[in-house]
BAFI-3210 file (N, C-alpha, C; in Angstrom, 3 decimals, decimal comma, padded with zeros to 6 digits):
// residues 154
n [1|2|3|4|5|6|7|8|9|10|11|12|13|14|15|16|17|18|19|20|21|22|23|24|25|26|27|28|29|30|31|32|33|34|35|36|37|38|39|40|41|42|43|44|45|46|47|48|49|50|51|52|53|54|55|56|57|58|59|60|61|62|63|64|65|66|67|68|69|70|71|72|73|74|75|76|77|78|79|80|81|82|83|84|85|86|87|88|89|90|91|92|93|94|95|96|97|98|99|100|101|102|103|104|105|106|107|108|109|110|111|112|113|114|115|116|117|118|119|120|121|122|123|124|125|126|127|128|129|130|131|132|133|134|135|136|137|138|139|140|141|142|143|144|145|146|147|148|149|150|151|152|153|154]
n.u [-034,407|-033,752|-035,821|-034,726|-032,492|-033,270|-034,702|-032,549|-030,931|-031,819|-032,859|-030,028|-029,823|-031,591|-030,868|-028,444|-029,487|-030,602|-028,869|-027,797|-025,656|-022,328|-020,123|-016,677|-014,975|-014,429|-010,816|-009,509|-007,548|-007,774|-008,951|-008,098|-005,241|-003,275|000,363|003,165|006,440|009,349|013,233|016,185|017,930|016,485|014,859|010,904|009,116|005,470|003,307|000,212|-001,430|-003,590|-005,132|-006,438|-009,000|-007,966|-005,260|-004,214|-003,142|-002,133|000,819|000,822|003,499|003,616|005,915|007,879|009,272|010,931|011,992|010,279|008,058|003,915|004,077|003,322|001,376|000,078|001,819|001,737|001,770|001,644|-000,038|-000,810|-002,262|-002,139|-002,556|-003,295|-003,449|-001,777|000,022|001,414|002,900|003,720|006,296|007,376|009,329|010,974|013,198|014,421|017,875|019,577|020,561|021,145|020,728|018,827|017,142|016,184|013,702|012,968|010,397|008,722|006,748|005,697|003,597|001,560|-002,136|-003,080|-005,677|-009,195|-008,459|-006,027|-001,946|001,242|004,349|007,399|009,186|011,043|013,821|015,074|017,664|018,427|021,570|024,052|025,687|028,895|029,866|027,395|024,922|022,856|023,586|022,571|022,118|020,641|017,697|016,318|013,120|011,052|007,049|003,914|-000,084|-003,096|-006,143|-007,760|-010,243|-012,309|-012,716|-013,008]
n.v [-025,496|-022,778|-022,090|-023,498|-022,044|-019,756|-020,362|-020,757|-018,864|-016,119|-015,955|-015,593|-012,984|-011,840|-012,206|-010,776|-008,273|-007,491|-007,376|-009,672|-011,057|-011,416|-008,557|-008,071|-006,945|-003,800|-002,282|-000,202|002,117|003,858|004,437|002,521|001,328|-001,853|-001,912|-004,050|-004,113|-004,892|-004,571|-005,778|-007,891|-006,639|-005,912|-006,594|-003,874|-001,670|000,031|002,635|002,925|005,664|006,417|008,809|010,666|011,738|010,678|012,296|011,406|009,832|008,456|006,500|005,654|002,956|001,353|002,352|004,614|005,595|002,613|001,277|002,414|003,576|006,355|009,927|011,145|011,173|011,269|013,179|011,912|010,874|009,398|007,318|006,058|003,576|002,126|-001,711|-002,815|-001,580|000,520|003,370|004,554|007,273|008,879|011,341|010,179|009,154|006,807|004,332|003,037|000,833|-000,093|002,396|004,930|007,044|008,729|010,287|009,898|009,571|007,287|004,828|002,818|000,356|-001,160|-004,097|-004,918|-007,890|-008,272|-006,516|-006,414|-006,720|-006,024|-006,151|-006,177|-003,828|-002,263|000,641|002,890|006,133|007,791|010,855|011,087|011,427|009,083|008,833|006,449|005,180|004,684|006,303|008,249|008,968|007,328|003,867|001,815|-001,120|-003,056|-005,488|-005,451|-005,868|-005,337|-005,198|-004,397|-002,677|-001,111|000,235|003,091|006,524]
n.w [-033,594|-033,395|-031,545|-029,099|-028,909|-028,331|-025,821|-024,281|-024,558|-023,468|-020,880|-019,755|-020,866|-019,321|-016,740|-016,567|-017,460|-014,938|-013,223|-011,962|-012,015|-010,466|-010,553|-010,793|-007,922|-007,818|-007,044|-005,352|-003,852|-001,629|001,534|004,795|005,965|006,946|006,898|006,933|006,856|005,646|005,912|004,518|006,712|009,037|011,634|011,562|010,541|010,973|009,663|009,723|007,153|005,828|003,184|001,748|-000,188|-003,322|-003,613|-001,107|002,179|004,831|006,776|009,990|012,340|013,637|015,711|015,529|017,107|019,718|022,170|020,634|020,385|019,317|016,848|017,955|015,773|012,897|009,964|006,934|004,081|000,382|-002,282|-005,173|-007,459|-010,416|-013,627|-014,267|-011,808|-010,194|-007,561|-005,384|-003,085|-000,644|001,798|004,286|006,773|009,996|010,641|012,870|012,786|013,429|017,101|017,963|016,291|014,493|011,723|009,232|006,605|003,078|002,656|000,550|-000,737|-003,439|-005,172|-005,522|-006,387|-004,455|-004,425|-003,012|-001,006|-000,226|-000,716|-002,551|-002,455|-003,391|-001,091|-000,051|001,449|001,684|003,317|004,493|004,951|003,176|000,939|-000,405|-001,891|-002,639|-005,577|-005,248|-003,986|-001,392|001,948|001,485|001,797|001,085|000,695|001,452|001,574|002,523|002,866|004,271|004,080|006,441|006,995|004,438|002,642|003,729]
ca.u [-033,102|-033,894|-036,191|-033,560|-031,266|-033,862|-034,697|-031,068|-030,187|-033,086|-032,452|-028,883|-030,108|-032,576|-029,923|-027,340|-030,108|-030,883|-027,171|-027,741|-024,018|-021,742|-019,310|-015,899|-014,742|-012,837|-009,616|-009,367|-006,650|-008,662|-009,317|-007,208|-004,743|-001,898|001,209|003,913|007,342|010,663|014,549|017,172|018,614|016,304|012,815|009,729|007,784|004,538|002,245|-001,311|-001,735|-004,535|-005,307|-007,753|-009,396|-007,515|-003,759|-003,864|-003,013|-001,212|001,372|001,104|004,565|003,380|006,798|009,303|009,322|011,673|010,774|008,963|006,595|003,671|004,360|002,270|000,993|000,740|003,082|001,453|001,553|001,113|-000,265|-001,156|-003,109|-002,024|-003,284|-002,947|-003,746|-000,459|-000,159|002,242|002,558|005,343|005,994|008,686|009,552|011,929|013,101|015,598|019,033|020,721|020,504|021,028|020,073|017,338|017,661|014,817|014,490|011,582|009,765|008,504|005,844|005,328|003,283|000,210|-003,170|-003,178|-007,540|-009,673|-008,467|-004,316|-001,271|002,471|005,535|008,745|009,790|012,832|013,913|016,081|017,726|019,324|022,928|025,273|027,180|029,380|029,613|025,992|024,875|021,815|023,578|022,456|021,632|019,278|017,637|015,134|012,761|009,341|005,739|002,521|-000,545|-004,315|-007,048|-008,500|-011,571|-012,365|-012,305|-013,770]
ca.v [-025,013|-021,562|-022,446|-023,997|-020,558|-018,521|-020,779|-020,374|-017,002|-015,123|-016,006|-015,401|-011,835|-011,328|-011,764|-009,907|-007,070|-007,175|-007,061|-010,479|-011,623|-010,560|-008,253|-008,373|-005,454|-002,716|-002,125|001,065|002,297|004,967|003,484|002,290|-000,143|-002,285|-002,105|-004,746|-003,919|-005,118|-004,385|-007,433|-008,214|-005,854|-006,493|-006,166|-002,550|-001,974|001,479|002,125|004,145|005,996|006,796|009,922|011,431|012,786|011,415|012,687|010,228|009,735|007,369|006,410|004,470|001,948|000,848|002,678|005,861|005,159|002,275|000,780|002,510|003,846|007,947|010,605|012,162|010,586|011,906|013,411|010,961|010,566|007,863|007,045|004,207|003,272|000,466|-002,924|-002,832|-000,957|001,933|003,217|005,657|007,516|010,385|011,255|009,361|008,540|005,302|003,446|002,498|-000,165|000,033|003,568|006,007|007,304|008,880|010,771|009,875|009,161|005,875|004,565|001,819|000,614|-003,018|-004,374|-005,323|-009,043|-008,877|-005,667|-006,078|-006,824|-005,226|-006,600|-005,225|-003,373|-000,729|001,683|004,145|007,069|008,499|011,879|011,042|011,560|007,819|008,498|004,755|004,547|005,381|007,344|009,370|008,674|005,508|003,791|000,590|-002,017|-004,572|-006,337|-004,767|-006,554|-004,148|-005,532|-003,206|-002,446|-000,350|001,187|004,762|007,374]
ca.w [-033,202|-032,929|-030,230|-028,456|-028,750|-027,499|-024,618|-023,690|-024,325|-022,963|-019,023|-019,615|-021,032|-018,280|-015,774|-017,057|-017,338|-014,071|-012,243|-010,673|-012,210|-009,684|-011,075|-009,871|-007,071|-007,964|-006,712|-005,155|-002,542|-000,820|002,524|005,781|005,671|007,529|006,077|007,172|006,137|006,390|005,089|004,393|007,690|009,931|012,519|010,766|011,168|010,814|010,193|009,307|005,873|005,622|001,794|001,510|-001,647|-004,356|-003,277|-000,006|003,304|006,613|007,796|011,667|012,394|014,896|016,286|015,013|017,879|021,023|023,007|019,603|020,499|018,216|017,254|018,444|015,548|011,845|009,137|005,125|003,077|-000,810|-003,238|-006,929|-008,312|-011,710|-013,953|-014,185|-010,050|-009,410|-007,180|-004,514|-001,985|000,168|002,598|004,753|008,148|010,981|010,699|013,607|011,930|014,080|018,264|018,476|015,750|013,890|010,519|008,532|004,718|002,513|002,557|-000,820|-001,942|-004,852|-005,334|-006,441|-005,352|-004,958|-004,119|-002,904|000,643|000,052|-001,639|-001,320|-003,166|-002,589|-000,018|-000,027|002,491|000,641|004,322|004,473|005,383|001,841|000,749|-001,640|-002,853|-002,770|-006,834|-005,563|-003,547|000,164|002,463|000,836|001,885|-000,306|001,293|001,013|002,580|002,534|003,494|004,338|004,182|007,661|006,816|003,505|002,365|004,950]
c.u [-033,196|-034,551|-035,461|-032,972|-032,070|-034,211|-033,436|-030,521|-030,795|-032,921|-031,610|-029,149|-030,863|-031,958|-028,652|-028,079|-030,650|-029,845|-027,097|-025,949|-023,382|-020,270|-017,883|-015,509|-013,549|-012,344|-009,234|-008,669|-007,042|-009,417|-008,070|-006,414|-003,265|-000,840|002,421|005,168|008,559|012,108|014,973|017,803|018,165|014,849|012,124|009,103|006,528|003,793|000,917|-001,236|-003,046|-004,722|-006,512|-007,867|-008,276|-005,870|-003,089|-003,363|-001,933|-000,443|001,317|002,057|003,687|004,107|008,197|010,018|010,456|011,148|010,057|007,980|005,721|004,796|003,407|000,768|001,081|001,310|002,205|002,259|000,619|000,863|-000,642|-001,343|-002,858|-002,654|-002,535|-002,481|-002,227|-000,791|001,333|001,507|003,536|005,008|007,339|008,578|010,757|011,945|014,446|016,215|020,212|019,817|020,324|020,745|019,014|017,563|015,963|014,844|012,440|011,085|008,785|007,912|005,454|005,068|001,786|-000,789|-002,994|-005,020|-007,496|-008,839|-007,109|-003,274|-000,021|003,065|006,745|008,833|011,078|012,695|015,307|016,304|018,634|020,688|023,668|025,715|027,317|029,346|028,197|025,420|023,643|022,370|023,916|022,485|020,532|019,271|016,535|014,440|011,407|008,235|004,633|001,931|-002,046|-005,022|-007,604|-009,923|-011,666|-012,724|-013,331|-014,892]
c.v [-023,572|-021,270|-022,335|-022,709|-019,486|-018,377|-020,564|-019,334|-016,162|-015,126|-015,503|-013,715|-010,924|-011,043|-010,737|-008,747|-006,456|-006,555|-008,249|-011,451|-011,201|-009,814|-008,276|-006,870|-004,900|-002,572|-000,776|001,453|003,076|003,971|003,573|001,140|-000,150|-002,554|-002,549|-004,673|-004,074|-005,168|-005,775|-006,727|-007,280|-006,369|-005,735|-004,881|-001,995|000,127|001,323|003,378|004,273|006,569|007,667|009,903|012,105|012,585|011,601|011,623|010,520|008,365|007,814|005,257|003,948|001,852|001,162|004,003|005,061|004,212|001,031|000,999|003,420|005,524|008,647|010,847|011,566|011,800|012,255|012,323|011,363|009,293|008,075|005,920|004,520|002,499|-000,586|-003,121|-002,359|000,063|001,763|004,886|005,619|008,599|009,816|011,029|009,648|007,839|005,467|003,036|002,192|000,356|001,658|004,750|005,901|008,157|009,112|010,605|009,434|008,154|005,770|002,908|001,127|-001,268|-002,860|-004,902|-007,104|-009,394|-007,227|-005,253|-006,297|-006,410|-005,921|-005,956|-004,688|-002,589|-000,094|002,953|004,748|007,927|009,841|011,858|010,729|010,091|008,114|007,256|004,139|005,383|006,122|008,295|009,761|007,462|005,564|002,193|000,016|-003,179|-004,749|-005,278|-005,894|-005,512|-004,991|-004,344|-003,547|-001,624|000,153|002,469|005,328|008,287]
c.w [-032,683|-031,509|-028,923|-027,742|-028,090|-025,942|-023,748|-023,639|-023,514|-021,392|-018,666|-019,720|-019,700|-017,188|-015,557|-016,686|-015,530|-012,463|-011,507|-011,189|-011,512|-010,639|-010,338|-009,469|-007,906|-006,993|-006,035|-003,776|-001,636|000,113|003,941|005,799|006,795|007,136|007,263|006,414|006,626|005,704|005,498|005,858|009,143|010,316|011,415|011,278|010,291|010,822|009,577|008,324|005,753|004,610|001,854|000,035|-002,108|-004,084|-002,103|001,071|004,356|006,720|009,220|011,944|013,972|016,018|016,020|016,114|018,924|021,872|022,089|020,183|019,325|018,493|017,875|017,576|013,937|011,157|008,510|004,908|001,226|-001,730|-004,811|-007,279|-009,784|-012,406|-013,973|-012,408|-009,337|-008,966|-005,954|-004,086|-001,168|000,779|003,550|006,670|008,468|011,362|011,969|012,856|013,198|015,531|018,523|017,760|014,911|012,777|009,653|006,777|004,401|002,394|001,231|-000,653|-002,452|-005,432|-005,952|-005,445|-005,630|-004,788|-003,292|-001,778|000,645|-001,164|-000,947|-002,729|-002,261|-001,738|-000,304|000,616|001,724|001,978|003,456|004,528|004,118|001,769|-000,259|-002,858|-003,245|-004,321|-006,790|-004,749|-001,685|000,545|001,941|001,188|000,942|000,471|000,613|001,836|001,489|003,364|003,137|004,887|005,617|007,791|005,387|003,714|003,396|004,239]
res [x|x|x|x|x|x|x|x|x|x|x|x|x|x|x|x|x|x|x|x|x|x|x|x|x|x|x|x|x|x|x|x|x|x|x|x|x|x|x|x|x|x|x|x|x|x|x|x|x|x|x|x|x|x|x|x|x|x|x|x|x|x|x|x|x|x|x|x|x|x|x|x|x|x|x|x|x|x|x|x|x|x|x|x|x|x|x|x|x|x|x|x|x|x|x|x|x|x|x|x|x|x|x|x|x|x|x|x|x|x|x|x|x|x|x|x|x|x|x|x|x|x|x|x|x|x|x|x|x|x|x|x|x|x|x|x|x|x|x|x|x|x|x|x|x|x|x|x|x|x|x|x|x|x]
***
């Protein structure tokens, strides 16, 4: 019996010792990514977050400039990886609101990794313009984003 247990354990040991188990990837937001995002009852828009070291990052709105066209010039951007594969990340934009205006407010976030290379979760744009009836204060909208990694970290 012992035999047996040694014949069987010992390979299992050998491999283990050697790294040939594959471990599974970490999760890590630092990198480039496509983020797909869209409010209740509005077109889908799209930018590319670029997550630096330490926090740091860039939004580049794609389609949100005059035109839908991209912007010039990306925005600052911030992020934070939490546990249990949560993180988010925000910075302040100029979003299109309806046919004819545009409206600067903070863009917000805040989802999970579903695998190394994708993240989906909520969004919310917190604009500048006062609503009384609104209980945070300003316009504020709430939608979905999905975001696939396009390159990892630089």
């Amino acid at each position: 019996m012992r035999l047996h247990l040694i014949l069987t354990v010992a390979p299992l040991c050998l491999l283990l010792s050697q790294g040939a188990v594959p471990q599974p990837a970490e999760k890590d937001l630092a990198g480039r990514w496509q983020v797909k995002f869209t409010f209740a009852g509005r077109r889908d828009m799209n930018l590319i977050f670029d997550a630096e070291a330490k926090g740091a990052g860039t939004f580049l709105l794609l389609d949100t400039a005059a035109d839908s066209k991209p912007e010039n010039s990306p925005r600052p951007a911030a992020w934070l990886q939490t546990t249990n594969d949560r993180m988010g990340f925000s910075g302040e934009v100029e979003l299109p609101i309806g046919d004819c205006c545009r409206e600067t407010g903070t863009l917000i976030f805040k989802g999970k990794f579903g695998s190394s290379k994708s993240i989906s979760g909520k969004v919310i744009f917190i604009g500048s313009t006062e609503e009384e009836e609104n209980p945070v204060g300003f316009r504020a909208m709430i939608g979905v984003f999905t975001a696939t990694r396009i390159s990892p970290e630089k």
